[in-house]
C-alpha positions in Angstrom: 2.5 13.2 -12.2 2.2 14.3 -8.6 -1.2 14.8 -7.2 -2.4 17.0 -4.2 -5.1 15.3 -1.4 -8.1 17.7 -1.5 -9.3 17.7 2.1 -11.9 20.7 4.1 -11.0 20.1 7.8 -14.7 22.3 8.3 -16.5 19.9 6.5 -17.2 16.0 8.5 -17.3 13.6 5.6 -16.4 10.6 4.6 -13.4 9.6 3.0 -16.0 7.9 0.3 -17.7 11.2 0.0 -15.2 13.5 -0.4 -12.7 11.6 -2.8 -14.9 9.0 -5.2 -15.1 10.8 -8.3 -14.9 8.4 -11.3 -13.0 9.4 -14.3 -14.7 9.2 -17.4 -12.7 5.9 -18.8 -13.3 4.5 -15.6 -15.4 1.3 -17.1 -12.2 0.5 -19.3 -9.8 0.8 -16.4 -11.8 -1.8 -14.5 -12.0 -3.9 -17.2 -8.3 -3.8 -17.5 -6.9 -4.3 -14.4 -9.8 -7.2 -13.9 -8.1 -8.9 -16.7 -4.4 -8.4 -15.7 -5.4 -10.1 -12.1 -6.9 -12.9 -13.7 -3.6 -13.0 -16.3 -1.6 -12.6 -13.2 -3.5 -15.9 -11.4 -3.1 -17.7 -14.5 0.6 -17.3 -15.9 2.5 -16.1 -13.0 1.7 -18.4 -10.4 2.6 -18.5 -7.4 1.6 -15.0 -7.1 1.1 -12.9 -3.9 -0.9 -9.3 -2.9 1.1 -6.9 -1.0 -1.6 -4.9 1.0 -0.4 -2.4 3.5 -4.7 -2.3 4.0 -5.1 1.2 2.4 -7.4 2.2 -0.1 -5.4 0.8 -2.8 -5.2 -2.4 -1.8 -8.4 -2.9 -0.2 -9.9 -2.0 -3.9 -7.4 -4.9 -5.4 -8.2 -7.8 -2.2 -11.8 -7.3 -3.2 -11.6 -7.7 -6.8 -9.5 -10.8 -6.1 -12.1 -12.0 -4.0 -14.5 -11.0 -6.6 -13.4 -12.6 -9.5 -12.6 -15.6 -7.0 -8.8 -15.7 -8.0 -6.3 -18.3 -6.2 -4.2 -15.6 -5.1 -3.1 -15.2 -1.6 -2.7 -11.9 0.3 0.4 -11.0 2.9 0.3 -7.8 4.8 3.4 -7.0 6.9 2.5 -6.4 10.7 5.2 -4.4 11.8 4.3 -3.9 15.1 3.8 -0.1 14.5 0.8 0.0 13.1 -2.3 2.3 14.1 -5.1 0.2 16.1 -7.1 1.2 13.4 -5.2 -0.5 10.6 -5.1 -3.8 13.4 -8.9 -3.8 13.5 -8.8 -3.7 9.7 -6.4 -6.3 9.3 -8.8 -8.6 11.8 -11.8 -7.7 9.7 -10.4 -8.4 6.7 -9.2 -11.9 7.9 -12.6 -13.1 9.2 -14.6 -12.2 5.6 -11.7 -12.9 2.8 -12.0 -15.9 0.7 -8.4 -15.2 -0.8 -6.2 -16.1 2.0 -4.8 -13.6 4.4 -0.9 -14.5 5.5 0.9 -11.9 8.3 4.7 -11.6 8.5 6.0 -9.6 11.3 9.6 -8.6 11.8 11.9 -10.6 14.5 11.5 -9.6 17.9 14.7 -10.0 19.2 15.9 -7.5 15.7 13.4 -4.8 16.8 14.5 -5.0 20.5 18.3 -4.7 19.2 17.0 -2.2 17.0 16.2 0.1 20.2 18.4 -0.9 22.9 21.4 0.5 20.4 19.3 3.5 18.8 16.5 4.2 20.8 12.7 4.6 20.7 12.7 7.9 18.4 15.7 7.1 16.7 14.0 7.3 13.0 13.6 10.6 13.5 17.4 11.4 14.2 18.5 10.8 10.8 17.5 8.7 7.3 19.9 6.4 7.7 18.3 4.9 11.1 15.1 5.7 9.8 15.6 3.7 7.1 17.3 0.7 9.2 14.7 0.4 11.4 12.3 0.0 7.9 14.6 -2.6 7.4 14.1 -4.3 10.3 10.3 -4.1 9.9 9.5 -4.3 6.7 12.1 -5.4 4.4 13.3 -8.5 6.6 9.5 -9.7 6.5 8.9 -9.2 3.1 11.9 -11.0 2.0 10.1 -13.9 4.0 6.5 -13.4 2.3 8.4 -13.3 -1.4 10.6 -15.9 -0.9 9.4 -18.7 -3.8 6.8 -16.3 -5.8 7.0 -16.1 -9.1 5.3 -12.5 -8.7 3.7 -9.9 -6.6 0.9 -7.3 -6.9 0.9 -4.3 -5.4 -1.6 -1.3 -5.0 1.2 1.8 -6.9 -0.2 4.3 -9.1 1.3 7.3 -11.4 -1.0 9.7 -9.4 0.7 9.2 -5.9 3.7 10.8 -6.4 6.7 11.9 -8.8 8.9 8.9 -8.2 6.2 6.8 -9.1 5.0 8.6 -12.3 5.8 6.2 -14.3 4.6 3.1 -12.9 3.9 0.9 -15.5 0.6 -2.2 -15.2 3.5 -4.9 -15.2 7.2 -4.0 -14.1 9.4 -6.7 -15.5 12.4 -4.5 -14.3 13.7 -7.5 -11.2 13.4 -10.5 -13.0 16.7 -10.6 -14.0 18.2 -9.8 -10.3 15.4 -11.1 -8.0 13.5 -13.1 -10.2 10.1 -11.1 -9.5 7.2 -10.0 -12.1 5.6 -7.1 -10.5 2.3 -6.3 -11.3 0.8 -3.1 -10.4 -3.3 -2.9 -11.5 -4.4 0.2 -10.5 -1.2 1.9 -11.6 -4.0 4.4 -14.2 -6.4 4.8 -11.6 -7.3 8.2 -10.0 -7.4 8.6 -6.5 -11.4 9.6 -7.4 -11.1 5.7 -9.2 -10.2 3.9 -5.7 -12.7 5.9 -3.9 -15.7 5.5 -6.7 -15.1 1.8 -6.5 -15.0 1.3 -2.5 -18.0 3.8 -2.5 -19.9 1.9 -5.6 -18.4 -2.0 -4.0 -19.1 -0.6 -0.3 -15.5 -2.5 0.1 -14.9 -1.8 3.6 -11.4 0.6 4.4 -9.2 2.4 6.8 -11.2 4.8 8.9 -8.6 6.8 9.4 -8.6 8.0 5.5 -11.8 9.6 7.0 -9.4 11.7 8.8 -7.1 13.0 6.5 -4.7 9.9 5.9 -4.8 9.1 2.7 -1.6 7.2 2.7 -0.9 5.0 5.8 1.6 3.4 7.7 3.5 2.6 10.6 2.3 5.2 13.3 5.5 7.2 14.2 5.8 7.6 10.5 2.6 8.6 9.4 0.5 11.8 10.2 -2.8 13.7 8.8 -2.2 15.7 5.7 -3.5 19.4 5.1 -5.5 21.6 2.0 -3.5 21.5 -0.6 -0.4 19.1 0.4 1.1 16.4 -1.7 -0.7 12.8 -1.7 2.6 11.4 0.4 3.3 14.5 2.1 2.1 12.9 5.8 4.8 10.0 5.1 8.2 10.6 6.8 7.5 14.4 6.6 10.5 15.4 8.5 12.4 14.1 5.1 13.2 15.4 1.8 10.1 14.6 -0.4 12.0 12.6 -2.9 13.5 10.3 -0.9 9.9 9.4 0.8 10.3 5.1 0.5 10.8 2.5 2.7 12.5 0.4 0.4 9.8 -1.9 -0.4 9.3 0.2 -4.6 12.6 1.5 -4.4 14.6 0.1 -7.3 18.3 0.3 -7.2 
């Protein structure tokens, strides 16, 4: 199920106020993704967040720090981010009991990376697009996975077609990468993440108050319009369905 991101450009509000809208199972959604985190912590350990510090998985860092779980958090600084999401990242490091671990690409790959294909080349064709994701992303998070047992990330159904069919726990790599994937909030509304950072006063991305509601690298990511698809500001000079960096993508 593929949602659209209801946004009035006219109309200065909030990210909290425009989008958190609860849905009426809310309560038992909460209780169950409170109860796969602390089944995660208990049976799958060691166990990792992956939190690209959206809205998503600013919702699952605080329940962990909530419910006081031994689970460890990794973002992935490519060196592209927005100075927003930086400032985030910093802010979320000086108040997080879980531990906050940062794994950044290799220099000397990313200056390869531009000296063969140039600055812009990710928007020459999905190929280079797509190495250059390798570079930053996928080489790092090899290196933040390497000895879990399991990771949790912030997918849901809503966000787009490809992932329509999330499911709470993917099982789907353990026989090739050895990896339980655990995906909490994989029923939640976008109305869900928003009622809970609005109701939590979890603190978030202040550039969802301008129209992003998915983030990441800045070259890569751009506002979205009334009416467009959730993902649509994501590599939007692609076709929609091939709109991953490889970290979900299941071969």
């Amino acid at each position: 199920m593929t949602s659209s991101f209801i946004s009035s450009r006219s109309a200065p509000l909030k990210a909290t106020e425009q989008n958190a809208k609860a849905s009426p199972d809310f309560a038992a959604k909460l209780t169950e993704t409170q109860a796969l985190l602390r089944r995660a912590a208990a049976e799958f350990s060691p166990v990792t967040q992956a939190s690209s510090l959206g809205a998503e998985d600013v919702v699952i860092t605080h329940l962990i720090n909530r419910l006081q779980l031994d689970i460890p958090v990794f973002v992935l600084e490519t060196g592209a981010l927005h100075t927003e999401t930086l400032a985030l990242l910093e802010r979320t490091q000086a108040h997080s009991r879980a531990p906050i671990n940062v794994f950044r690409p290799v220099q000397e790959s990313v200056i390869q990376f531009v000296r063969d294909q140039g600055q812009d080349a990710i928007y020459k064709s999905m190929e280079l697009r797509k190495a250059c994701c390798g570079v930053r992303k996928m080489a790092p998070l090899a290196r933040a996975l390497k000895g879990q047992k399991a990771w949790i990330t912030g997918l849901r159904q809503e966000q787009s077609a490809a992932r329509a069919e999330v499911p709470l726990l993917d099982e789907s790599e353990v026989a090739t990468k050895g990896l339980y994937k655990f995906n909490p909030l994989a029923r939640w509304t976008w109305g869900d993440v928003w009622h809970y950072i609005a109701t939590n006063q979890v603190d978030y991305n202040p550039l969802h108050d301008q129209f992003f509601p998915s983030i990441g690298c800045a070259p890569c990511t751009r506002a979205i319009s009334l009416g467009e698809e959730f993902r649509a500001g994501r590599w939007w000079w692609e076709d929609e369905a091939a709109k991953e960096c490889g970290l979900h993508v299941k071969k």
